[in-house]
ZAKE-107067 format. One record per residue (C-alpha): residue number from 1; residue in one letter; x, y, z. Coordinates in pm, 1 decimal. Example, Ala and Ser with C-alpha at 12.3 -4.5 7.8 and 13.67 -1.06 7.14 Angstrom:
2
+-----+---+----------+----------+----------+
!   k ! r !       c1 !       c2 !       c3 !
+-----+---+----------+----------+----------+
!   1 ! A !   1230.0 !   -450.0 !    780.0 !
!   2 ! S !   1367.0 !   -106.0 !    714.0 !
+-----+---+----------+----------+----------+
***
This chain:
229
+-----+---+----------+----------+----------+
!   k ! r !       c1 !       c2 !       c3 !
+-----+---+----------+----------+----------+
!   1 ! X !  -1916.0 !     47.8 !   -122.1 !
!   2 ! X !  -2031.5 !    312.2 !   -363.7 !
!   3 ! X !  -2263.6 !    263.4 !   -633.3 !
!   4 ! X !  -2019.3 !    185.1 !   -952.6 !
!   5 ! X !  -2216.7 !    362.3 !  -1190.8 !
!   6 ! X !  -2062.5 !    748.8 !  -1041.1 !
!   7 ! X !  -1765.4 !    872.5 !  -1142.6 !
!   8 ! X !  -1447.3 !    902.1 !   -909.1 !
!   9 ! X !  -1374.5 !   1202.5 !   -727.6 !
!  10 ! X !  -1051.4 !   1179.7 !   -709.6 !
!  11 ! X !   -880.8 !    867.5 !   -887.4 !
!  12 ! X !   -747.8 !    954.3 !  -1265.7 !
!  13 ! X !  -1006.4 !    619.6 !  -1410.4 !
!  14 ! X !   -822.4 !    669.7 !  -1769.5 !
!  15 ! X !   -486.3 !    661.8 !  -1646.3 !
!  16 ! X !   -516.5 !    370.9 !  -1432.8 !
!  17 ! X !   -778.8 !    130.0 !  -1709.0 !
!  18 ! X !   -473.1 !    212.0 !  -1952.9 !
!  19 ! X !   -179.3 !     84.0 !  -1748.4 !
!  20 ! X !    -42.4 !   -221.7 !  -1949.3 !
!  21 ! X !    -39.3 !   -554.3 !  -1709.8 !
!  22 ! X !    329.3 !   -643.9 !  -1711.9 !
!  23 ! X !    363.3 !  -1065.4 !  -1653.4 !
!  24 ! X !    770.6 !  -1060.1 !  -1568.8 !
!  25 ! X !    872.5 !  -1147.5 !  -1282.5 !
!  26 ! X !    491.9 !  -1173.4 !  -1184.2 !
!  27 ! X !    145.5 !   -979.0 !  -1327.0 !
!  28 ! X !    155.4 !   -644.5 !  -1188.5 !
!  29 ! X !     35.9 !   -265.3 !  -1311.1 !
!  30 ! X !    206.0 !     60.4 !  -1243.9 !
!  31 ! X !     28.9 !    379.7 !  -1301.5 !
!  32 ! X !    269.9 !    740.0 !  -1293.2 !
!  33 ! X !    -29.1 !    981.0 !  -1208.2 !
!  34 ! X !   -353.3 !    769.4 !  -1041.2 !
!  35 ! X !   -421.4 !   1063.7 !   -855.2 !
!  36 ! X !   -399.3 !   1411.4 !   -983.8 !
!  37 ! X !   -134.1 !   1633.4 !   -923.5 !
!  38 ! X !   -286.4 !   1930.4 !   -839.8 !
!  39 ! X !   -480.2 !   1769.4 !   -561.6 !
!  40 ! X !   -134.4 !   1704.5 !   -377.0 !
!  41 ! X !   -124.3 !   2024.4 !   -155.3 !
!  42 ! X !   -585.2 !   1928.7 !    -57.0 !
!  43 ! X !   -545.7 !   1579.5 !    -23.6 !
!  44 ! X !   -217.2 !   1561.3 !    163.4 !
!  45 ! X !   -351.6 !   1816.7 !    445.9 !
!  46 ! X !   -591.0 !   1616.3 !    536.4 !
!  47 ! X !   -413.6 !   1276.4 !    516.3 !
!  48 ! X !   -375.8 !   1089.2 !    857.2 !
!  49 ! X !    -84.6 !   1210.9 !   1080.0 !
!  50 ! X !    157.8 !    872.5 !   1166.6 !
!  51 ! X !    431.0 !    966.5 !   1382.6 !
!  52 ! X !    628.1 !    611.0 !   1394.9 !
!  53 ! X !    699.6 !    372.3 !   1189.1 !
!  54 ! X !    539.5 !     85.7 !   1092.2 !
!  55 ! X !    134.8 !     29.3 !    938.2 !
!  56 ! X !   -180.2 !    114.4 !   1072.8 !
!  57 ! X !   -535.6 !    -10.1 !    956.8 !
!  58 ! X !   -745.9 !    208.7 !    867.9 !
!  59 ! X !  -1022.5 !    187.7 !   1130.5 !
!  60 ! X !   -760.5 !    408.8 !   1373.6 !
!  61 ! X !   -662.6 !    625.9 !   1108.3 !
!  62 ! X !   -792.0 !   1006.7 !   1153.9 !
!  63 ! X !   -821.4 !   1199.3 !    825.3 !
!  64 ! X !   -992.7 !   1508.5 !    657.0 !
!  65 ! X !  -1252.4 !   1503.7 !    366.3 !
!  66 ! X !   -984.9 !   1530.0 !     56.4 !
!  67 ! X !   -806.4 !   1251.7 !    178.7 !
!  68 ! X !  -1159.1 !   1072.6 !    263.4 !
!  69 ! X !  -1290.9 !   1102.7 !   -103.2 !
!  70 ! X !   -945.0 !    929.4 !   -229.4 !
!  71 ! X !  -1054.4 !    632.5 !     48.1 !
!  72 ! X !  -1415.1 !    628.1 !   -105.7 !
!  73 ! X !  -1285.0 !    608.1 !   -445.9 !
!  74 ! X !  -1026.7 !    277.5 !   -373.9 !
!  75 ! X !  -1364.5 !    132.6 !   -164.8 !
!  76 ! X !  -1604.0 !    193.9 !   -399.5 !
!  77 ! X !  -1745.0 !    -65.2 !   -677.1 !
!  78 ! X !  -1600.3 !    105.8 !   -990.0 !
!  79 ! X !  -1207.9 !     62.2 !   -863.5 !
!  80 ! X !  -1308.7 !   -293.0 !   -754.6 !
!  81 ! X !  -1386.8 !   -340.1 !  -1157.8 !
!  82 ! X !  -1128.0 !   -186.8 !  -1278.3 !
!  83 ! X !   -851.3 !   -415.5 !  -1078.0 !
!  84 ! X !  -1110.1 !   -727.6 !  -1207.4 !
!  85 ! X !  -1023.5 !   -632.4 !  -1556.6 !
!  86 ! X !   -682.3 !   -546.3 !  -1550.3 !
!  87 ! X !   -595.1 !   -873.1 !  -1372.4 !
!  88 ! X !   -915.9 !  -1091.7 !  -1509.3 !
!  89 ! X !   -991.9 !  -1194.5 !  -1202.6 !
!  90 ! X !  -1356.8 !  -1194.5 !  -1003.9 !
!  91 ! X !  -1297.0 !   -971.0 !   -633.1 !
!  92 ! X !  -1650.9 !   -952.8 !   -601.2 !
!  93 ! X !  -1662.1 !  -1191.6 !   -257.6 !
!  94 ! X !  -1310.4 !  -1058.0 !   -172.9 !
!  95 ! X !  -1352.2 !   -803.8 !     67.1 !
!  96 ! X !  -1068.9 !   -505.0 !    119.5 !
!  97 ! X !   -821.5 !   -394.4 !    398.5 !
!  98 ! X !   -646.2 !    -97.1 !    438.1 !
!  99 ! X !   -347.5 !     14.0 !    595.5 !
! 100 ! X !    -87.1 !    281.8 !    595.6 !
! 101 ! X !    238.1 !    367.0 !    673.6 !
! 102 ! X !    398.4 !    668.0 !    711.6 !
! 103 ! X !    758.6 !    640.2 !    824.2 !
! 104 ! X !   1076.7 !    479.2 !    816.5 !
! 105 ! X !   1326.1 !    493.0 !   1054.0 !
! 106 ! X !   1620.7 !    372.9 !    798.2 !
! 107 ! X !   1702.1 !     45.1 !   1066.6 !
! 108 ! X !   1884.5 !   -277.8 !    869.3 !
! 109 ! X !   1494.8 !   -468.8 !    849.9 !
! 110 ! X !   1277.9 !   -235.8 !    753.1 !
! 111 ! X !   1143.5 !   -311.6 !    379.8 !
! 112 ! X !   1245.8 !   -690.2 !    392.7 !
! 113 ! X !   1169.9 !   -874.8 !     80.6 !
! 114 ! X !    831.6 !  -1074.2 !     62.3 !
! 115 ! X !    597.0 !  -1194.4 !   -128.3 !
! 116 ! X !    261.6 !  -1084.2 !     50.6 !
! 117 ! X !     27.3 !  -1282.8 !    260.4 !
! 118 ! X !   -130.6 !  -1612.8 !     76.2 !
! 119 ! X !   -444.6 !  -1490.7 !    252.7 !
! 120 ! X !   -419.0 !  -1142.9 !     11.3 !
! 121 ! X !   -524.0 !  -1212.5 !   -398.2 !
! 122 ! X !   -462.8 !   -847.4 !   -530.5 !
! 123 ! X !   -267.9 !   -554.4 !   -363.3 !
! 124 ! X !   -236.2 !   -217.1 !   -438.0 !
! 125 ! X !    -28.8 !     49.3 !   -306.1 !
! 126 ! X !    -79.5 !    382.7 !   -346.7 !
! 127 ! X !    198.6 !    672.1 !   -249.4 !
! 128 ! X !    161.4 !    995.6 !    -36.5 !
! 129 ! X !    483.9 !   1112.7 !    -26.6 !
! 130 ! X !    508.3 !   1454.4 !   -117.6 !
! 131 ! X !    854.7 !   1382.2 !   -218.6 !
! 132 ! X !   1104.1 !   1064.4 !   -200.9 !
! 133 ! X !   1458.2 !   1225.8 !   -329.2 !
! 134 ! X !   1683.6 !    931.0 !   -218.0 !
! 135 ! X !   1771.8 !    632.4 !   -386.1 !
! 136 ! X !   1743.8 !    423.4 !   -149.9 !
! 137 ! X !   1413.5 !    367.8 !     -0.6 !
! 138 ! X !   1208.1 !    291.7 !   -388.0 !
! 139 ! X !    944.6 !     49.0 !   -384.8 !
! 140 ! X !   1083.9 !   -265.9 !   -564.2 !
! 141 ! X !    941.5 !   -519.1 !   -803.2 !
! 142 ! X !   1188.5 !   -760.0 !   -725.3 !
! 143 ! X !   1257.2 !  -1160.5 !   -926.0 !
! 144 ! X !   1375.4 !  -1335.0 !   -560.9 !
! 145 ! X !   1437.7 !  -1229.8 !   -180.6 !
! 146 ! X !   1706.1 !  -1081.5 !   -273.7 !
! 147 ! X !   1632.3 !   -703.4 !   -277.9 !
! 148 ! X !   1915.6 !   -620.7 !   -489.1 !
! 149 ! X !   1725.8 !   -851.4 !   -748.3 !
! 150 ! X !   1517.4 !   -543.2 !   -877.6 !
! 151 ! X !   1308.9 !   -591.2 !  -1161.3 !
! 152 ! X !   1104.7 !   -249.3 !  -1166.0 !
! 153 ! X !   1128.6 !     41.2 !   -849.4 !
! 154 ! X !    993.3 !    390.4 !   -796.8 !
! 155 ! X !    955.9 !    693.0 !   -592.9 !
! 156 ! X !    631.8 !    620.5 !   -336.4 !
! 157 ! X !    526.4 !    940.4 !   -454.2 !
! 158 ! X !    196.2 !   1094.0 !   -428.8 !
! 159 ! X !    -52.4 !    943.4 !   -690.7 !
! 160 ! X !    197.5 !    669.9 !   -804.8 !
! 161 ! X !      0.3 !    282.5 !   -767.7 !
! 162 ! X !    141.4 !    -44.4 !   -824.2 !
! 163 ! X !    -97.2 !   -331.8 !   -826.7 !
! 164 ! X !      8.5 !   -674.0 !   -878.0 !
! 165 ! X !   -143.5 !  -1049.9 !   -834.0 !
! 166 ! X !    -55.8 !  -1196.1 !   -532.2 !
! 167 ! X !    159.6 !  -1509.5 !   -547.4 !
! 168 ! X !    439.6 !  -1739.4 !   -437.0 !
! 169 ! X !    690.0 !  -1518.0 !   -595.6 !
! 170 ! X !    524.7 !  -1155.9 !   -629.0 !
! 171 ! X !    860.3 !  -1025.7 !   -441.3 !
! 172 ! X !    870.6 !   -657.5 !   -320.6 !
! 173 ! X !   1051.2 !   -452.5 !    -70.2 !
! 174 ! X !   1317.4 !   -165.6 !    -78.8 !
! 175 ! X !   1653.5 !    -77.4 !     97.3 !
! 176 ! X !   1574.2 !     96.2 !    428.7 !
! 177 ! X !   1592.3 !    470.8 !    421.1 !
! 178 ! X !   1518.4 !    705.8 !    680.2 !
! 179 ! X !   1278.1 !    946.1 !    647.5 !
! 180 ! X !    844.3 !   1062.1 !    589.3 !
! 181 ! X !    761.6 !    773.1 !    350.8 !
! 182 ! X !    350.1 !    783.6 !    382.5 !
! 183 ! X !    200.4 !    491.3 !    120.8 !
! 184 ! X !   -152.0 !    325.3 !    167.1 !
! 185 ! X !   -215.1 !    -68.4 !     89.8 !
! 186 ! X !   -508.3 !   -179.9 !    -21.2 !
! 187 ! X !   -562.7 !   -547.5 !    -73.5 !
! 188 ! X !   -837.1 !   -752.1 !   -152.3 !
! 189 ! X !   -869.1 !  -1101.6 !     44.3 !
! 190 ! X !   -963.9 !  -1396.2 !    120.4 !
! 191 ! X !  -1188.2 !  -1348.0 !    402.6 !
! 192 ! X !  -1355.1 !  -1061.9 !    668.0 !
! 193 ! X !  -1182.1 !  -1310.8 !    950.3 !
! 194 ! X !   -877.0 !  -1175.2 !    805.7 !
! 195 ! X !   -951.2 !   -837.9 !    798.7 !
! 196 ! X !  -1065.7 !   -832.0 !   1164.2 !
! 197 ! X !   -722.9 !  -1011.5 !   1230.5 !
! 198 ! X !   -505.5 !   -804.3 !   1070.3 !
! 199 ! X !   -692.0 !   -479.8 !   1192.2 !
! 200 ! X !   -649.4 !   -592.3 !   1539.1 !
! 201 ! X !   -254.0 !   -696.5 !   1496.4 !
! 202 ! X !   -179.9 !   -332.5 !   1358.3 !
! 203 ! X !   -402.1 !   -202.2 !   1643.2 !
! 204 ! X !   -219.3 !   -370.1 !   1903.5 !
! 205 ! X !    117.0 !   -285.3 !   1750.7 !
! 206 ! X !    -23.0 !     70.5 !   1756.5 !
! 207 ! X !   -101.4 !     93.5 !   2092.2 !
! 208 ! X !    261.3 !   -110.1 !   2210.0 !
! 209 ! X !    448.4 !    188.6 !   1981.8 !
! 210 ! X !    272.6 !    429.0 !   2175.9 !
! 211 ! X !    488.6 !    302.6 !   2480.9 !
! 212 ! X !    905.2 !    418.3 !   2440.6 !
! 213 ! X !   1050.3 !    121.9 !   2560.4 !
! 214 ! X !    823.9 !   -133.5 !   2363.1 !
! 215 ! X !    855.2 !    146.5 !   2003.9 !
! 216 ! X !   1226.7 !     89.2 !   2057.5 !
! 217 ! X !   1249.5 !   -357.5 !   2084.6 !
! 218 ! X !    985.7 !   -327.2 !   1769.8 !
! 219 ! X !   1201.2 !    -77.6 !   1554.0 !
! 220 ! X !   1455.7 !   -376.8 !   1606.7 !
! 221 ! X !   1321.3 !   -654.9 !   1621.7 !
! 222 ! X !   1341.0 !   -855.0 !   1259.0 !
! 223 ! X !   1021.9 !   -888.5 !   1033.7 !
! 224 ! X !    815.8 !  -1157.3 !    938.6 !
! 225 ! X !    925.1 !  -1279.8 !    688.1 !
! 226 ! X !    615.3 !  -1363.8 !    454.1 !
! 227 ! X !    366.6 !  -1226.1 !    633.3 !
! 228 ! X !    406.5 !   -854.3 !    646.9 !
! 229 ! X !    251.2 !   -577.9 !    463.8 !
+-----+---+----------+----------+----------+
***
């Protein structure tokens, strides 16, 4: 991780310290603008291509130097702080995993509610999407499983973040919409066992999307429920 004391790069620092901590349904943060607009057009050239659905960890993720500093920023010691304070919590022996998405095909389970992985303690997702201009397809905030049961929901956007605590009821999903929906999550957890795990599941589910007949029985077959991304 980077030395905490230098400055980001690329996150606005400001814009994401002053985000209030909302506590209904659970504690979570939303910040409009973490990254700057006018880096949209640098970083997103150089952003990892995903052709299919579905996440990928980072370690098999290809990407140029813009989108590289906006990694090195979310890795680094100072963003580490800054989710401590905002959710008073210590993340200091919680190491972080990455993964991205950066398409949806619009099928009936894609963007099933759930609460996050009891293994995660903070997430954070961060959007890419140049632009999101249907309704359907929002990230949700939601109060149940339900994902009509929408408590907050926005564009995944480039620059827009939500972070939230990571509990029995920190609900989120969004109604399946087809189309380029690139957002990165960033959690901190309980344990480098898990990160190796869940690295190797997304690699694996890589490699069987990379085959036609397996991409198809996965862009069907239902989530699991709980334990997704």
């Amino acid at each position: 991780m980077q030395d905490n004391t230098l400055p980001f790069v690329m996150l606005d620092e400001a814009a994401i310290a002053a985000a209030p901590l909302q506590r209904d349904p659970y504690d979570f943060a939303f910040v409009e603008q973490a990254l700057p607009a006018q880096q949209r057009d640098a970083v997103l050239a150089d952003a990892p291509r995903i052709p299919d659905r579905g996440s990928y960890g980072l370690p098999d993720l290809q990407y140029g130097p813009q989108f590289g500093a906006v990694l090195r920023d979310l890795l680094s010691v100072r963003f580490r702080r800054l989710v401590e304070e905002k959710f008073d919590t210590d993340l200091s022996q919680r190491p972080p995993c990455i993964v991205m998405m950066g398409n949806t095909s619009g099928h009936y389970n894609e963007g099933y509610a759930h609460p996050d992985s009891p293994h995660k303690i903070i997430t954070v997702l961060l959007g890419f999407t140049r632009e999101w201009p249907y309704q359907r397809g929002r990230l949700r905030v939601l109060r149940s499983a339900d994902r009509e049961d929408c408590a907050f929901e926005f564009a995944p956007e480039f620059g827009r973040m939500l972070m939230f605590r990571v509990c029995g009821h920190s609900w989120h999903g969004f109604l399946p919409q087809k189309g380029q929906r690139m957002s990165l999550q960033l959690c901190y957890v309980d344990s480098e066992w898990y990160v190796r795990k869940e690295y190797l599941r997304h690699r694996i589910s890589a490699q069987a999307k990379s085959v036609p007949l397996l991409r198809r029985a996965i862009d069907w077959a239902p989530r699991r429920i709980g334990g997704g991304p």
